[in-house]
mmCIF file of the N, C-alpha and C atoms, coordinates in Angstrom:
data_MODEL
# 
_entry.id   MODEL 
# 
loop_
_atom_site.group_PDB 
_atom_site.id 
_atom_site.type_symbol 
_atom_site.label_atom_id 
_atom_site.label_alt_id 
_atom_site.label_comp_id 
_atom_site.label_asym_id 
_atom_site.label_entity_id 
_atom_site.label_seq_id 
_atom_site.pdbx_PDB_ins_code 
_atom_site.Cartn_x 
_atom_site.Cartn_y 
_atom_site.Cartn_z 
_atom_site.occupancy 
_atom_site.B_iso_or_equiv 
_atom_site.pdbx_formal_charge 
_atom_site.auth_seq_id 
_atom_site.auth_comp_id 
_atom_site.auth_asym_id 
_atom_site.auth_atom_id 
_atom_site.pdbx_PDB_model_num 
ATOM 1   N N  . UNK A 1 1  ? 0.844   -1.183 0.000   1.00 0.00 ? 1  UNK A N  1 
ATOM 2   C CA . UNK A 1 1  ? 0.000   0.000  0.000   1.00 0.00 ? 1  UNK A CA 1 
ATOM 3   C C  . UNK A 1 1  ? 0.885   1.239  0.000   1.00 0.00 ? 1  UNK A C  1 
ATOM 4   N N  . UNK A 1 2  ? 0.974   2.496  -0.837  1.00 0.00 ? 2  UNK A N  1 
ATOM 5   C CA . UNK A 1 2  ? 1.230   3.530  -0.888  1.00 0.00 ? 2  UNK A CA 1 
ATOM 6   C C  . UNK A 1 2  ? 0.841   4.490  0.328   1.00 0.00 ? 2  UNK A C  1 
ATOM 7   N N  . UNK A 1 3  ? 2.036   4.996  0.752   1.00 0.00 ? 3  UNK A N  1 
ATOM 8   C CA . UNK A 1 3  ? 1.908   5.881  1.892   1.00 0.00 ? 3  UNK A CA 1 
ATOM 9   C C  . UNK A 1 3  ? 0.557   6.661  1.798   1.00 0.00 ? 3  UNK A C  1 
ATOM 10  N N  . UNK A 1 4  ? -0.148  7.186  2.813   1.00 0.00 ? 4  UNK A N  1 
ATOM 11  C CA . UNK A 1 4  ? -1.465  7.902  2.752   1.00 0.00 ? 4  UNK A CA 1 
ATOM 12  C C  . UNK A 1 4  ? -1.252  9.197  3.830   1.00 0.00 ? 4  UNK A C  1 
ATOM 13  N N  . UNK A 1 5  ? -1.563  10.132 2.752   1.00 0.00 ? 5  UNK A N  1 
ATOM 14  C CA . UNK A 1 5  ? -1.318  11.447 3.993   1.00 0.00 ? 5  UNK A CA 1 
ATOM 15  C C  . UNK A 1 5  ? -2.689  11.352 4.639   1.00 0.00 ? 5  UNK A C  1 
ATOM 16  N N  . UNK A 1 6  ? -2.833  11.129 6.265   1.00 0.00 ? 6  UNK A N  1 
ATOM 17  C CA . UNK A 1 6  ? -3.244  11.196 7.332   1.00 0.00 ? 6  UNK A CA 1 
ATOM 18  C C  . UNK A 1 6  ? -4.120  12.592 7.519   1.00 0.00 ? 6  UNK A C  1 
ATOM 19  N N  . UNK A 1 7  ? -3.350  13.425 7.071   1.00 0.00 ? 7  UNK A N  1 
ATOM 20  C CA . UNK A 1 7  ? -3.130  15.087 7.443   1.00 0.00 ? 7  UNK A CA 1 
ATOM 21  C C  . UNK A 1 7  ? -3.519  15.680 6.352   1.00 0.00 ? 7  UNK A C  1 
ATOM 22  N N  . UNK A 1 8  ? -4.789  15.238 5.126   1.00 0.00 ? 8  UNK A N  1 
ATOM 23  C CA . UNK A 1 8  ? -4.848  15.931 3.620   1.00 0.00 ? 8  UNK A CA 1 
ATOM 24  C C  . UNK A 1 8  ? -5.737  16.958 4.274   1.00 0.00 ? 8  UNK A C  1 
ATOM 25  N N  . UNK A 1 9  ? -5.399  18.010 3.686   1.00 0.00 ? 9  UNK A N  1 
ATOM 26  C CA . UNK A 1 9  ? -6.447  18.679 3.701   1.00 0.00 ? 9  UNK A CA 1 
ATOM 27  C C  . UNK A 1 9  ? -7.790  19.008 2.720   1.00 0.00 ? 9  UNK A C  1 
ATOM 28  N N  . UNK A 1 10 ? -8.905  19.704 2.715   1.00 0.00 ? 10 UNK A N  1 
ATOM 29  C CA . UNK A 1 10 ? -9.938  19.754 2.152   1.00 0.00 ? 10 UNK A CA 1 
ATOM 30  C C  . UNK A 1 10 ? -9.549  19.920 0.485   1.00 0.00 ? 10 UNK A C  1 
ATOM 31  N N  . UNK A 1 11 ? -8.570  20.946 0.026   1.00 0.00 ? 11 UNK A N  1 
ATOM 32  C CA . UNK A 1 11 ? -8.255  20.836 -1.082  1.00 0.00 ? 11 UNK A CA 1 
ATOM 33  C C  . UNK A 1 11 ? -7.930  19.452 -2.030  1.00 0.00 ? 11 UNK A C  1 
ATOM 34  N N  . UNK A 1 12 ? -6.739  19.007 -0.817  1.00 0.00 ? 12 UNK A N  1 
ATOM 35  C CA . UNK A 1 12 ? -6.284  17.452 -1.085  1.00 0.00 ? 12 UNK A CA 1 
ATOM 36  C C  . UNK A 1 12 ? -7.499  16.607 -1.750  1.00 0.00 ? 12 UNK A C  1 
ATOM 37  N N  . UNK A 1 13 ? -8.198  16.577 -0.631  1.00 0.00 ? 13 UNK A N  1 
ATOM 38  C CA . UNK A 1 13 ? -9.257  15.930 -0.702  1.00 0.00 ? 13 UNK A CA 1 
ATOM 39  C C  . UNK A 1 13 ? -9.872  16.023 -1.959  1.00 0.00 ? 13 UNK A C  1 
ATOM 40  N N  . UNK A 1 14 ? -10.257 16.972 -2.469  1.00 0.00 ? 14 UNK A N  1 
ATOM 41  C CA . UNK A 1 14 ? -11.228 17.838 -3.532  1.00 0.00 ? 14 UNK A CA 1 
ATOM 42  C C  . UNK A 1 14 ? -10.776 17.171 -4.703  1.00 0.00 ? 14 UNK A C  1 
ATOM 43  N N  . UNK A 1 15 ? -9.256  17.716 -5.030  1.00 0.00 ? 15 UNK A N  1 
ATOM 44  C CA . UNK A 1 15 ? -8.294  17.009 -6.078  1.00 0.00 ? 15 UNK A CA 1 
ATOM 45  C C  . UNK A 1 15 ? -8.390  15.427 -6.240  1.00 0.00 ? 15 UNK A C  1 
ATOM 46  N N  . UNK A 1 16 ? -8.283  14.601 -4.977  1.00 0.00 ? 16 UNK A N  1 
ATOM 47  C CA . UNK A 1 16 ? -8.200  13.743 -5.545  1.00 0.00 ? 16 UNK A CA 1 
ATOM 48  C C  . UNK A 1 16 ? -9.801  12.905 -5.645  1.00 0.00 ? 16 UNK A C  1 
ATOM 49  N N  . UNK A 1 17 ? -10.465 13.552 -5.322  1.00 0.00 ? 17 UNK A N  1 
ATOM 50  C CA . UNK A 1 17 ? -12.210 12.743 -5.570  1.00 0.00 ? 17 UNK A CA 1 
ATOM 51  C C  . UNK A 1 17 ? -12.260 13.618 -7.418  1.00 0.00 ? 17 UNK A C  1 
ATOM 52  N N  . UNK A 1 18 ? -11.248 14.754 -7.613  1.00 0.00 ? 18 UNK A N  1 
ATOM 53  C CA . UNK A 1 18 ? -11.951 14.640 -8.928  1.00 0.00 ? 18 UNK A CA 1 
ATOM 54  C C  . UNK A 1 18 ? -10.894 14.180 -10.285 1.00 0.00 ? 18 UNK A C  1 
ATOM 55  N N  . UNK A 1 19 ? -9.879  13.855 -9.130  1.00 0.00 ? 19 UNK A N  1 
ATOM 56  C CA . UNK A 1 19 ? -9.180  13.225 -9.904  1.00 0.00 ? 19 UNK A CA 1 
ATOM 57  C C  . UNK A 1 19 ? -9.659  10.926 -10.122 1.00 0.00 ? 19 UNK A C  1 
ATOM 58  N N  . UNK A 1 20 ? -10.381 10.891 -9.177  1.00 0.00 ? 20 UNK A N  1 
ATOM 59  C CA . UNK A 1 20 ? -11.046 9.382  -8.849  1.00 0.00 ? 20 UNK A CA 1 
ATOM 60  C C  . UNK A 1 20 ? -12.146 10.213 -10.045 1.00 0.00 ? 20 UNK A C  1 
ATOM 61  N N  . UNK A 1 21 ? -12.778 10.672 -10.407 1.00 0.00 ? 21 UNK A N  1 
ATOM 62  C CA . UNK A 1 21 ? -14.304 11.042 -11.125 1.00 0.00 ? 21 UNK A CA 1 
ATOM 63  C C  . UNK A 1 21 ? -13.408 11.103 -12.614 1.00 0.00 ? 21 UNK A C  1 
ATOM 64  N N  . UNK A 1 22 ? -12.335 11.987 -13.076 1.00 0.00 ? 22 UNK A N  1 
ATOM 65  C CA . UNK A 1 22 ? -11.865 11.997 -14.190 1.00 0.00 ? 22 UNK A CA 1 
ATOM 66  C C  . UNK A 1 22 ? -10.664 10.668 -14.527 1.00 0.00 ? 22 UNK A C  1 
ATOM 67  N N  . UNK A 1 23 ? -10.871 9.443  -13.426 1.00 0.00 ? 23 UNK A N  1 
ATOM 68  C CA . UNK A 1 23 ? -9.779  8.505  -14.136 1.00 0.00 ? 23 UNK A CA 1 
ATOM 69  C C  . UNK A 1 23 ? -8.214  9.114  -13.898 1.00 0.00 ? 23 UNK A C  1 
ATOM 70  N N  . UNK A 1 24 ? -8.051  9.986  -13.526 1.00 0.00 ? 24 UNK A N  1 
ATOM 71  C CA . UNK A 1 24 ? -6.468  10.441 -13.646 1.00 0.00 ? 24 UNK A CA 1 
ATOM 72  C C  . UNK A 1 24 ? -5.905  10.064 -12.393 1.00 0.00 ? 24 UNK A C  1 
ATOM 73  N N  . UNK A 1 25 ? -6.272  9.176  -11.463 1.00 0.00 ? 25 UNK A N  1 
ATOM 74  C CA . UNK A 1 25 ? -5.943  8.486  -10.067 1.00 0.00 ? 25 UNK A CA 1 
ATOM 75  C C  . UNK A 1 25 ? -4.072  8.418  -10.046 1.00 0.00 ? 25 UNK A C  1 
ATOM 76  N N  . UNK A 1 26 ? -3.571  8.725  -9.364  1.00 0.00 ? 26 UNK A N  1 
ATOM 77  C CA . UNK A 1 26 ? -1.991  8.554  -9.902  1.00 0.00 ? 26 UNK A CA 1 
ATOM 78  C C  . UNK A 1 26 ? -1.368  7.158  -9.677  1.00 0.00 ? 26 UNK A C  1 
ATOM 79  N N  . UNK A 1 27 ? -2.223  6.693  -8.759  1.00 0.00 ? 27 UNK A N  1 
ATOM 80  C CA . UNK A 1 27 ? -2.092  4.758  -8.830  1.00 0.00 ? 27 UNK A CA 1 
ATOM 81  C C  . UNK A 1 27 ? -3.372  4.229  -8.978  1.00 0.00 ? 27 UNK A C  1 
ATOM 82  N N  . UNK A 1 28 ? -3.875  2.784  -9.676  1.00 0.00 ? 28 UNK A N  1 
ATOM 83  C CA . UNK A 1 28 ? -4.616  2.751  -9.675  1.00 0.00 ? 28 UNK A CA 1 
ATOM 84  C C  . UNK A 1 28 ? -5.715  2.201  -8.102  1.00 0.00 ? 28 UNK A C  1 
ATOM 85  N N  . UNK A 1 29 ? -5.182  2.051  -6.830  1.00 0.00 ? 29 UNK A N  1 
ATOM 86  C CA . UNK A 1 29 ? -5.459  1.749  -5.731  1.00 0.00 ? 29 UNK A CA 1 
ATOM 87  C C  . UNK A 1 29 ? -5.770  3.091  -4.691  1.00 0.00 ? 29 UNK A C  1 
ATOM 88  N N  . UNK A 1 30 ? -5.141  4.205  -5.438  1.00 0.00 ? 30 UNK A N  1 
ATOM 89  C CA . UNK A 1 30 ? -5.361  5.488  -4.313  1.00 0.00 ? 30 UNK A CA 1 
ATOM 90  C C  . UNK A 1 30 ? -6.438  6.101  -3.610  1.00 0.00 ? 30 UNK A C  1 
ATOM 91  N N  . UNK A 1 31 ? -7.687  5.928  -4.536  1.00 0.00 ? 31 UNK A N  1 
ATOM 92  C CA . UNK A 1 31 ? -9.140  5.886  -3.752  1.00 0.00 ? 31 UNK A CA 1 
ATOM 93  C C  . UNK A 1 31 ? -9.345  5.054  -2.531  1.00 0.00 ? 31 UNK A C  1 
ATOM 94  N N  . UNK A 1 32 ? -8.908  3.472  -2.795  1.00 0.00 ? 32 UNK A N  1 
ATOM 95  C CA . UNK A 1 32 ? -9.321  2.924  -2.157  1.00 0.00 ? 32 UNK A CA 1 
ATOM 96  C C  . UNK A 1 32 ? -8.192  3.193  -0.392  1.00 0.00 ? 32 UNK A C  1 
ATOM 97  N N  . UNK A 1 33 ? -7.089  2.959  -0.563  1.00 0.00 ? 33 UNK A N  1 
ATOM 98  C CA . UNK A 1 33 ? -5.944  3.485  -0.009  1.00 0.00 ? 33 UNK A CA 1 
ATOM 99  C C  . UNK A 1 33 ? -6.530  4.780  1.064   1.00 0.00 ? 33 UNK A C  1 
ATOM 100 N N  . UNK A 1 34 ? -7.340  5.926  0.273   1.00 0.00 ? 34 UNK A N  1 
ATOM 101 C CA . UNK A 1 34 ? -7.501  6.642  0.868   1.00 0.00 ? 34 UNK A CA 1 
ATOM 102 C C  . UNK A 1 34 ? -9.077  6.249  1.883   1.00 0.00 ? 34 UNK A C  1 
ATOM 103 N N  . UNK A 1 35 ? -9.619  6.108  1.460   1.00 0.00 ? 35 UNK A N  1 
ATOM 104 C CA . UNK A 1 35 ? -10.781 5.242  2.054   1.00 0.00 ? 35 UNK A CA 1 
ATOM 105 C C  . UNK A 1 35 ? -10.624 4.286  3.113   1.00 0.00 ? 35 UNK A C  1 
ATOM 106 N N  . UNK A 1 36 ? -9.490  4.177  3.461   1.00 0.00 ? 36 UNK A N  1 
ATOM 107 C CA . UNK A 1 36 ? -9.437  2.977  4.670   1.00 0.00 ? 36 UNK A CA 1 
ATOM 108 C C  . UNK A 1 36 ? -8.069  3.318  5.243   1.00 0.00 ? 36 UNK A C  1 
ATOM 109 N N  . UNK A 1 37 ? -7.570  4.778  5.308   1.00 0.00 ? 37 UNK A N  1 
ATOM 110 C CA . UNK A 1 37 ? -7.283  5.102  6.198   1.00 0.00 ? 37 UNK A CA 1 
ATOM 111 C C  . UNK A 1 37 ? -7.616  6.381  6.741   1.00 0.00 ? 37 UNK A C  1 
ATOM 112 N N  . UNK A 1 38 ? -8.122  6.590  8.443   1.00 0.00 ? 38 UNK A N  1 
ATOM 113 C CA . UNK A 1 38 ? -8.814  7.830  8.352   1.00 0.00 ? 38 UNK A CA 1 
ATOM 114 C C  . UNK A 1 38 ? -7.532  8.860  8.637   1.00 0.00 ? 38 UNK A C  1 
ATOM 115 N N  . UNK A 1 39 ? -8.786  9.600  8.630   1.00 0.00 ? 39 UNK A N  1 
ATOM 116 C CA . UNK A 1 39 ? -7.816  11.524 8.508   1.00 0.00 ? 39 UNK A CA 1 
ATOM 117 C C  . UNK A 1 39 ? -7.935  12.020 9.898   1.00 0.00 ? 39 UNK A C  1 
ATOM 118 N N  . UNK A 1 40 ? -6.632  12.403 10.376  1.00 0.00 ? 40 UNK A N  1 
ATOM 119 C CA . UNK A 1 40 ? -5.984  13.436 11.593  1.00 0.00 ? 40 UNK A CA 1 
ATOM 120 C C  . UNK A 1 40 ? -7.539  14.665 11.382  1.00 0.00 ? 40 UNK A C  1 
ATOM 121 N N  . UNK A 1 41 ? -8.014  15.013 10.395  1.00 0.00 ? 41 UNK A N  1 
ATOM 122 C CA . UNK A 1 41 ? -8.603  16.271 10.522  1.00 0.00 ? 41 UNK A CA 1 
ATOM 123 C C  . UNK A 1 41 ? -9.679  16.061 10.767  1.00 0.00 ? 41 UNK A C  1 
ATOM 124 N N  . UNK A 1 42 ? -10.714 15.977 11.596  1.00 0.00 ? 42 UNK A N  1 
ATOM 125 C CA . UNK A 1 42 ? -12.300 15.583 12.123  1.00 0.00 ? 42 UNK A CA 1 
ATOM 126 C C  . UNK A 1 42 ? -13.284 15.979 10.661  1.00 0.00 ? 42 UNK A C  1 
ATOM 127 N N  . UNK A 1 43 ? -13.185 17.153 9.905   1.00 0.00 ? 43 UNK A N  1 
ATOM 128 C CA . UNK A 1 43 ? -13.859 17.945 9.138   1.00 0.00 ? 43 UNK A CA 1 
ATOM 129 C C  . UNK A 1 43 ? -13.212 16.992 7.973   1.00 0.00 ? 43 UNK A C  1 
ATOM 130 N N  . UNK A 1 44 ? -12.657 16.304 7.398   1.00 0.00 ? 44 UNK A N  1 
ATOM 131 C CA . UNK A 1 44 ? -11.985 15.705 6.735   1.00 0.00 ? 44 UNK A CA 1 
ATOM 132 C C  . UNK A 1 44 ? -12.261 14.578 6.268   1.00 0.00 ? 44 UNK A C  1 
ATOM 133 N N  . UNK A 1 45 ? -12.247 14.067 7.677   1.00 0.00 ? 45 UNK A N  1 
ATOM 134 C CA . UNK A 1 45 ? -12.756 12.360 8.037   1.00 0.00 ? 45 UNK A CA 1 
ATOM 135 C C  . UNK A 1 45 ? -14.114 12.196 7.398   1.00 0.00 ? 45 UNK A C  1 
ATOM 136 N N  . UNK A 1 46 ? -14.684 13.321 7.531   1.00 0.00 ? 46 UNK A N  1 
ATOM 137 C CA . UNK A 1 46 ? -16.552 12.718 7.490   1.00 0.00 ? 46 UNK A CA 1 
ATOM 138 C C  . UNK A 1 46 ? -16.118 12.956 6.050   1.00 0.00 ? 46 UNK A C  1 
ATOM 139 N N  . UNK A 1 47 ? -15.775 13.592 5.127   1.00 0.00 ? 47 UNK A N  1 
ATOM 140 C CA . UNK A 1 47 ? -15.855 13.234 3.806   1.00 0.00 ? 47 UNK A CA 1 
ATOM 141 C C  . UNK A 1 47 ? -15.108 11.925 3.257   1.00 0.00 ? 47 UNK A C  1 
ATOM 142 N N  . UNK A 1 48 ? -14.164 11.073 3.802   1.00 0.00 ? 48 UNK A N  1 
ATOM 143 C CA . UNK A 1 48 ? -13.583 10.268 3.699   1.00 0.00 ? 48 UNK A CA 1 
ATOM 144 C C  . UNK A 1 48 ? -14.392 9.066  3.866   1.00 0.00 ? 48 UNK A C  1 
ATOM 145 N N  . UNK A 1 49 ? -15.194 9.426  4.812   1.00 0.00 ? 49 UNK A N  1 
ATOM 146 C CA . UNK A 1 49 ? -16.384 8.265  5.047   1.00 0.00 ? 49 UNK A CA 1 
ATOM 147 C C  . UNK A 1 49 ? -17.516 8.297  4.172   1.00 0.00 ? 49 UNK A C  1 
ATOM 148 N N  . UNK A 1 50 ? -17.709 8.999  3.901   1.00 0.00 ? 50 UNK A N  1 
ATOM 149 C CA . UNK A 1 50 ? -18.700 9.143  2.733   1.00 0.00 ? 50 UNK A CA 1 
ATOM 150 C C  . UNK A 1 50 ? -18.336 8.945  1.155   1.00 0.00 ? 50 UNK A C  1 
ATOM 151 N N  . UNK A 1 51 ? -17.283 8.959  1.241   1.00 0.00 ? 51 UNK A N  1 
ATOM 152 C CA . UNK A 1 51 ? -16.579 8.740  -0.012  1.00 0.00 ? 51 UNK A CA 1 
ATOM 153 C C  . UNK A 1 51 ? -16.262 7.142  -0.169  1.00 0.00 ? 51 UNK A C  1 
ATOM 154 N N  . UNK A 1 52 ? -16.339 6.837  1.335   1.00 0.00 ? 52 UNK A N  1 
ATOM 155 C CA . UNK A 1 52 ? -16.013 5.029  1.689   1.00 0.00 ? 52 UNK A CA 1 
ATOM 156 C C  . UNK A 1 52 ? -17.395 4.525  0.767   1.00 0.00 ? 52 UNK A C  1 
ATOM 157 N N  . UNK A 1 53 ? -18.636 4.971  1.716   1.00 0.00 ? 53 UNK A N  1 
ATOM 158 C CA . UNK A 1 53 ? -19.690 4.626  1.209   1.00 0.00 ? 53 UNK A CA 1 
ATOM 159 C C  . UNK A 1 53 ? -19.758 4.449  -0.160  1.00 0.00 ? 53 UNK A C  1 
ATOM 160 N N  . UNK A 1 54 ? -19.697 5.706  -1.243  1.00 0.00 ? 54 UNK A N  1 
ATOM 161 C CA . UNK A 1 54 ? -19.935 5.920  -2.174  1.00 0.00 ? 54 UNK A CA 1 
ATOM 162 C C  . UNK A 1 54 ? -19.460 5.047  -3.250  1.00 0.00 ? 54 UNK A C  1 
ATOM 163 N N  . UNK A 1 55 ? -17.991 5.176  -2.572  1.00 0.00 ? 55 UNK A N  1 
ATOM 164 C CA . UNK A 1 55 ? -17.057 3.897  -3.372  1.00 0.00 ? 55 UNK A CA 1 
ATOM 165 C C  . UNK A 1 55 ? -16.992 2.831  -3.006  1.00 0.00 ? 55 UNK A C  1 
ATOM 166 N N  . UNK A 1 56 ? -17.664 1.913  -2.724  1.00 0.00 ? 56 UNK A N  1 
ATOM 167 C CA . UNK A 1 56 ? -17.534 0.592  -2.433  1.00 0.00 ? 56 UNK A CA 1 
ATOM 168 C C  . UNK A 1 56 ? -17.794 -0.646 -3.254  1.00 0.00 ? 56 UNK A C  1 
ATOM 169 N N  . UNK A 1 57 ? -18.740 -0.151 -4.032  1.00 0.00 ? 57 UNK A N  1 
ATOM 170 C CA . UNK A 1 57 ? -18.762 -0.723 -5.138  1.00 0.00 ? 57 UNK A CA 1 
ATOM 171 C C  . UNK A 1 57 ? -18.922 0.341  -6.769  1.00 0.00 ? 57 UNK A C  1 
ATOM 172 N N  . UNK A 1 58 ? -19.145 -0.339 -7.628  1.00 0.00 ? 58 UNK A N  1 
ATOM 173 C CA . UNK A 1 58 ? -19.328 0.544  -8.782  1.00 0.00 ? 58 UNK A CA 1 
ATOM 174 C C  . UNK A 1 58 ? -20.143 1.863  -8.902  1.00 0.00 ? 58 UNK A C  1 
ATOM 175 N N  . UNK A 1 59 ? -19.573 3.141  -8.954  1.00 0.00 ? 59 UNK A N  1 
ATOM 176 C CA . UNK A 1 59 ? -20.260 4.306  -8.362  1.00 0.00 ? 59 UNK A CA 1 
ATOM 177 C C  . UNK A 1 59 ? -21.081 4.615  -9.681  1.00 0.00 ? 59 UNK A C  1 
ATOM 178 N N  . UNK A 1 60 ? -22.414 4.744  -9.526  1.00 0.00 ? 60 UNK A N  1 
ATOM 179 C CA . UNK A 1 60 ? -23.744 5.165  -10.226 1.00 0.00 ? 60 UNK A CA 1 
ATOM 180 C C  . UNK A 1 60 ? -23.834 6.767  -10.566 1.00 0.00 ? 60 UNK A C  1 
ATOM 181 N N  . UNK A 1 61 ? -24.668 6.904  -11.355 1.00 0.00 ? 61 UNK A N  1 
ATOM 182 C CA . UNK A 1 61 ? -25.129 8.488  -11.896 1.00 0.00 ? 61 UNK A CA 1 
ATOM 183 C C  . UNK A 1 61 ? -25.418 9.016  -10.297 1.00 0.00 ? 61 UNK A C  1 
ATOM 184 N N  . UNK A 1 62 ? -26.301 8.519  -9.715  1.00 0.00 ? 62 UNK A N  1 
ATOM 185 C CA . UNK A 1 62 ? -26.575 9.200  -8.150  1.00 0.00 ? 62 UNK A CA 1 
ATOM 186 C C  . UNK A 1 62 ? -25.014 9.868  -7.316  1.00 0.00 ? 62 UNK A C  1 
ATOM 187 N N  . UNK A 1 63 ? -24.432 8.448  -6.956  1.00 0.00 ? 63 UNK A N  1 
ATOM 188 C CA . UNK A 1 63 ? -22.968 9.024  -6.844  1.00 0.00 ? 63 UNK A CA 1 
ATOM 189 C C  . UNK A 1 63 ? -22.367 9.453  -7.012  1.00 0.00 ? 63 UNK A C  1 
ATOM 190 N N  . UNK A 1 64 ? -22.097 9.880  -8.535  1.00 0.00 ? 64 UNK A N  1 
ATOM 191 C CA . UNK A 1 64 ? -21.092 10.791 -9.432  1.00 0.00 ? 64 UNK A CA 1 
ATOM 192 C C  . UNK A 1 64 ? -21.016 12.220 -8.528  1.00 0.00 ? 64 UNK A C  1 
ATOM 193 N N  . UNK A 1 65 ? -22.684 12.468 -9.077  1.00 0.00 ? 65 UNK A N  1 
ATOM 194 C CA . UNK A 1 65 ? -23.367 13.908 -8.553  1.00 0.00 ? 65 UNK A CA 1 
ATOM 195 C C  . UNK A 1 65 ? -23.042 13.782 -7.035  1.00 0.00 ? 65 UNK A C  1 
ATOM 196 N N  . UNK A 1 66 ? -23.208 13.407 -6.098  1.00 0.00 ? 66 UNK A N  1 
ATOM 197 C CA . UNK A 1 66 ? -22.704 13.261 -4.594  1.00 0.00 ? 66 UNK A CA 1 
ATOM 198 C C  . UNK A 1 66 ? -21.620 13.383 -4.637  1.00 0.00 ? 66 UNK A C  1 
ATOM 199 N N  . UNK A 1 67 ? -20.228 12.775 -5.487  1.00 0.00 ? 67 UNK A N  1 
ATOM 200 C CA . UNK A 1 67 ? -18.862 13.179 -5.291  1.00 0.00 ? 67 UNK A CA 1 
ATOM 201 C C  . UNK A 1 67 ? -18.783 14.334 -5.869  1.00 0.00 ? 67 UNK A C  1 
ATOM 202 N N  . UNK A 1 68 ? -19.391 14.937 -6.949  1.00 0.00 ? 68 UNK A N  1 
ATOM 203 C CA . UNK A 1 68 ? -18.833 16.365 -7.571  1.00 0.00 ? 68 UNK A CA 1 
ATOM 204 C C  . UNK A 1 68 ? -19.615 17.383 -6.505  1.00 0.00 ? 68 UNK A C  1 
ATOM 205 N N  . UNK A 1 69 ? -20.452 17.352 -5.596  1.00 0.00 ? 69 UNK A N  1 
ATOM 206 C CA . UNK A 1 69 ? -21.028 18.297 -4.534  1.00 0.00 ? 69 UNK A CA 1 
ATOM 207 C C  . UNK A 1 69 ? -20.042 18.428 -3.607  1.00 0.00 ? 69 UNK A C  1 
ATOM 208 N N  . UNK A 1 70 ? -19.746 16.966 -3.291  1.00 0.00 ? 70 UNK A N  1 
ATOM 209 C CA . UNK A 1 70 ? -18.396 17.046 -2.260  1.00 0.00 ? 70 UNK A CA 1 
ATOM 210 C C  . UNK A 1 70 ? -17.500 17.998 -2.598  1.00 0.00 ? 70 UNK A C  1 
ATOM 211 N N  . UNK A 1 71 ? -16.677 17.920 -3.874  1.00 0.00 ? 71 UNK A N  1 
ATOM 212 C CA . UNK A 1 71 ? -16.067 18.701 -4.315  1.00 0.00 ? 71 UNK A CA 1 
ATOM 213 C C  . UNK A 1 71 ? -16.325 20.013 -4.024  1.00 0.00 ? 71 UNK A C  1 
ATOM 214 N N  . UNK A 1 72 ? -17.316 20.475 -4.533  1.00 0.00 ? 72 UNK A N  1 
ATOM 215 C CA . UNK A 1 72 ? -17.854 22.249 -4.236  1.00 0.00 ? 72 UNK A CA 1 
ATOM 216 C C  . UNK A 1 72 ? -18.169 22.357 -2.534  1.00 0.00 ? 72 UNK A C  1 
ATOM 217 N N  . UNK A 1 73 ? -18.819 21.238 -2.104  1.00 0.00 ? 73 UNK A N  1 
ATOM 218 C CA . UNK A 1 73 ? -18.213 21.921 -0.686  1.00 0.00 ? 73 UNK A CA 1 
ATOM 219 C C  . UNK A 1 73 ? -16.993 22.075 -0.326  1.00 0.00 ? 73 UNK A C  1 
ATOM 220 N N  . UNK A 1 74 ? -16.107 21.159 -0.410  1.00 0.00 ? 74 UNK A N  1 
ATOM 221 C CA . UNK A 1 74 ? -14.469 21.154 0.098   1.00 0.00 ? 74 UNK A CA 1 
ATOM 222 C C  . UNK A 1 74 ? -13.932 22.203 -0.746  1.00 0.00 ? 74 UNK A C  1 
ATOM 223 N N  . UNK A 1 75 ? -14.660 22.531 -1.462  1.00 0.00 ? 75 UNK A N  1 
ATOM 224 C CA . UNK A 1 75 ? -13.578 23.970 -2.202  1.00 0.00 ? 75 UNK A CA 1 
ATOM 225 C C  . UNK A 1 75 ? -14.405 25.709 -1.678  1.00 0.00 ? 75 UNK A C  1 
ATOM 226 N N  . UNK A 1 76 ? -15.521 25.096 -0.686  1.00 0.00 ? 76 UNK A N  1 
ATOM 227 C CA . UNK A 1 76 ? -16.327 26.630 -0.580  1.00 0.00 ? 76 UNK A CA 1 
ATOM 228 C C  . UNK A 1 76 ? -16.351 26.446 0.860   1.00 0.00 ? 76 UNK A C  1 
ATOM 229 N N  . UNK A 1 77 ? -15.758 25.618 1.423   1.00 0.00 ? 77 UNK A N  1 
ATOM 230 C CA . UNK A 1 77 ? -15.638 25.728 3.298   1.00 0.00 ? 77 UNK A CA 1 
ATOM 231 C C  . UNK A 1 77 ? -14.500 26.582 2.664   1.00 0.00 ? 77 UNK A C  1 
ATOM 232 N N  . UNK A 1 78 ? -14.161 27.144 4.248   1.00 0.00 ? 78 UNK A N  1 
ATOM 233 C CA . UNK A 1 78 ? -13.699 27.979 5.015   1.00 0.00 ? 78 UNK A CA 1 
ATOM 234 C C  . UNK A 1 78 ? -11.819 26.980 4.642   1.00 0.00 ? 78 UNK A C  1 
ATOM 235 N N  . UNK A 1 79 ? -10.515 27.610 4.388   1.00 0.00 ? 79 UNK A N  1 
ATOM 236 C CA . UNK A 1 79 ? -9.705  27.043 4.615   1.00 0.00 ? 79 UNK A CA 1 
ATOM 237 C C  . UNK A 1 79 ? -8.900  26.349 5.716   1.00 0.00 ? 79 UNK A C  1 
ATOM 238 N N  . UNK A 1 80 ? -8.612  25.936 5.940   1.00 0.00 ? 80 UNK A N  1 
ATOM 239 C CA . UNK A 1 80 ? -7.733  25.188 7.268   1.00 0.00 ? 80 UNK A CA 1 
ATOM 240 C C  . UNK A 1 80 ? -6.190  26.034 7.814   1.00 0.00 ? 80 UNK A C  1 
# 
């Protein structure tokens, strides 16, 4: 397993759910990688868990739209 920053922040985050949505993953395991280990940041975590959910199996039209919202929230909170 590829090291997992612990400590991503909301941007982090943002990048790589739309980098998991556009295929450009930089390994192909890093979603999952990130999904099963949690985050130092409380505000962080709950998107990580929801992203667990989402991705667990083959993500649907419903899901897509749920990860690209994620996105616009983690890019319209408040910075860290």
């Amino acid at each position: 397993m590829a090291r997992v920053n612990r400590g991503a922040t909301k941007e982090e985050v943002a990048d790589l759910i739309e980098r998991f949505l556009d295929n450009r993953l930089d390994y192909p395991q890093q979603m999952n990688d990130f999904v099963e280990c949690s985050q130092l940041r409380l505000e962080v975590d709950v998107y990580r868990k929801r992203c667990d959910v989402l991705c667990a199996g083959p993500v649907d039209e419903d899901g897509i739209r749920e990860l690209r919202t994620m996105v616009i929230e983690l890019r319209s909170s408040p910075a860290e």
